[in-house]
C-alpha positions, 0 to 999 in steps of 0.5 A, spaced: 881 188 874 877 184 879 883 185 885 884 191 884 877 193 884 876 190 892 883 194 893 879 201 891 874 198 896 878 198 902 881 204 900 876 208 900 876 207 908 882 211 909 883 219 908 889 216 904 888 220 896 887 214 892 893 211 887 893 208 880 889 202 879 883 206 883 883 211 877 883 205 872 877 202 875 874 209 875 876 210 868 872 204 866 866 206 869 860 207 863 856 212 868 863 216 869 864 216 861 857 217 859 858 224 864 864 225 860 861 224 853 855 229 854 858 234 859 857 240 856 862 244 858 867 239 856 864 241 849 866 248 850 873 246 853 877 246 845 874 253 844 877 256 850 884 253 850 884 256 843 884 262 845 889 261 851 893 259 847 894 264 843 896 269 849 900 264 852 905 266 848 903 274 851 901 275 857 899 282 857 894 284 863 889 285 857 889 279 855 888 275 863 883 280 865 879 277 858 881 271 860 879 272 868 872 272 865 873 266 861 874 262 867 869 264 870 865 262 866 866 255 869 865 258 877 859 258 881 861 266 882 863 273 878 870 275 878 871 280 884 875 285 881 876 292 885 882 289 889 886 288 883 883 293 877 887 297 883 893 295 883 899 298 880 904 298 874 909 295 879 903 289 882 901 289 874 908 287 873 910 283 878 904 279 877 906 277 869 913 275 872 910 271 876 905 268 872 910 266 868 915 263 872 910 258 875 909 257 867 915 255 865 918 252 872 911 248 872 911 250 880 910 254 885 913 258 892 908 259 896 909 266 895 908 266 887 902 262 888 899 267 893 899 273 888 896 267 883 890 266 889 890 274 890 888 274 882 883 269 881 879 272 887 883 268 893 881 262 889 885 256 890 880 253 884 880 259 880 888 259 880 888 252 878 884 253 872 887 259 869 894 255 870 891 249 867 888 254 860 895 256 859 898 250 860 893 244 859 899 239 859 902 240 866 897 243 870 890 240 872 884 243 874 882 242 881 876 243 885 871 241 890 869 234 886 876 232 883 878 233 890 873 229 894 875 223 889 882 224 889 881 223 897 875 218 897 871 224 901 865 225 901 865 232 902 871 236 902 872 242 907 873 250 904 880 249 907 882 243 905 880 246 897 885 252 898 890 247 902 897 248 897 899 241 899 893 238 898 893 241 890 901 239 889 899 232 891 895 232 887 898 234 881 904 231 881 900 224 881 895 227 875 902 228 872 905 221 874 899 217 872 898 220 867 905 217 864 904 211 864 903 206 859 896 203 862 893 211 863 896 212 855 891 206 853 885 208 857 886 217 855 885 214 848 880 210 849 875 216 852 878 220 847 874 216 841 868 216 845 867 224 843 869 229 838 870 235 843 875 230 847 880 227 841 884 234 842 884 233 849 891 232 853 892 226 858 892 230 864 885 233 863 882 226 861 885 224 867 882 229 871 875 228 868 875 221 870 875 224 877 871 230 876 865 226 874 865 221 879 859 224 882 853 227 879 853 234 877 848 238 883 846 242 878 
């Protein structure tokens, strides 16, 4: 572990995003499992994936404006919905297809996610949220503070947040990672750290680790 500790180290020099062994010395860290274990939000996470679950299986419009508001919940900020409280049924339509398609493709065109970020308030991070709640094994949440972990910055720009080739970066590494045998190991070990974490997926333990790499500011 010590290797790869001094590996870690030498990375955080570059911009490069960081690998494997690195997120296994950042699992390891006792002040990142005690932000984990105590983290509020975390707590209400299971009730909130509940309730997705139950929609998954029907997105209505109904259904994801309640569920817009749940995501919100988790923002620095209110949903803004004048722009699409005024789309049409065809938009309504197209927006519940395209959804859908990205469900079930686990990926997007630069099109489809367009309408994704146009729903979640031109919201990169929201849109990863509403993707992850419906999708907790294949889409992880992304947003400023695993962003700059995952590229070893200190800070992150607005741009580089809403930067789509940084967001599949991203999580075709979180998936990758979070497949192997090593990752399997330590996802079990956080999970019996806490109650609220035993049904949590590998993918959402794995963003976690990066999330609380830092202090929340709050």
């Amino acid at each position: 572990m010590q290797s790869i500790a001094r590996n870690y180290k030498r990375r955080k020099k570059s911009n490069q995003s960081i690998d494997l062994d690195s997120w296994l010395v950042l699992s390891e860290s006792k002040s990142i499992i005690e932000r984990i274990s105590s983290d509020h939000y975390s707590k209400a996470y299971p009730i909130l994936i509940s309730f997705f679950d139950n929609i998954a299986s029907n997105l209505t419009w109904d259904n994801l404006i309640v569920g817009l508001h749940a995501i919100y919940g988790w923002m620095p900020t209110i949903p803004k919905l004048k722009r699409i409280m005024s789309w049409d049924d065809e938009k309504k339509t197209h927006f519940l297809k395209t959804l859908s398609n990205v469900l079930n493709s686990k990926d997007s065109t630069e099109q489809e996610w367009k309408i994704l970020v146009e729903f979640t308030n031109n919201s990169a991070v929201g849109a990863s949220k509403l993707l992850h709640f419906l999708s907790p094994e294949d889409f992880p949440i992304w947003d400023s503070r695993t962003a700059r972990a995952f590229f070893n910055k200190s800070k992150i720009s607005h741009y580089q947040i809403n930067n789509t080739k940084n967001l599949k970066s991203y999580s075709i590494k979180l998936r990758e990672w979070k497949n192997s045998p090593l990752v399997t190991i330590r996802c079990s070990e956080i999970r019996n750290q806490a109650y609220f974490l035993s049904k949590v997926s590998s993918l959402r333990i794995v963003e976690l680790v990066l999330f609380h790499k830092t202090k929340s500011r709050k």
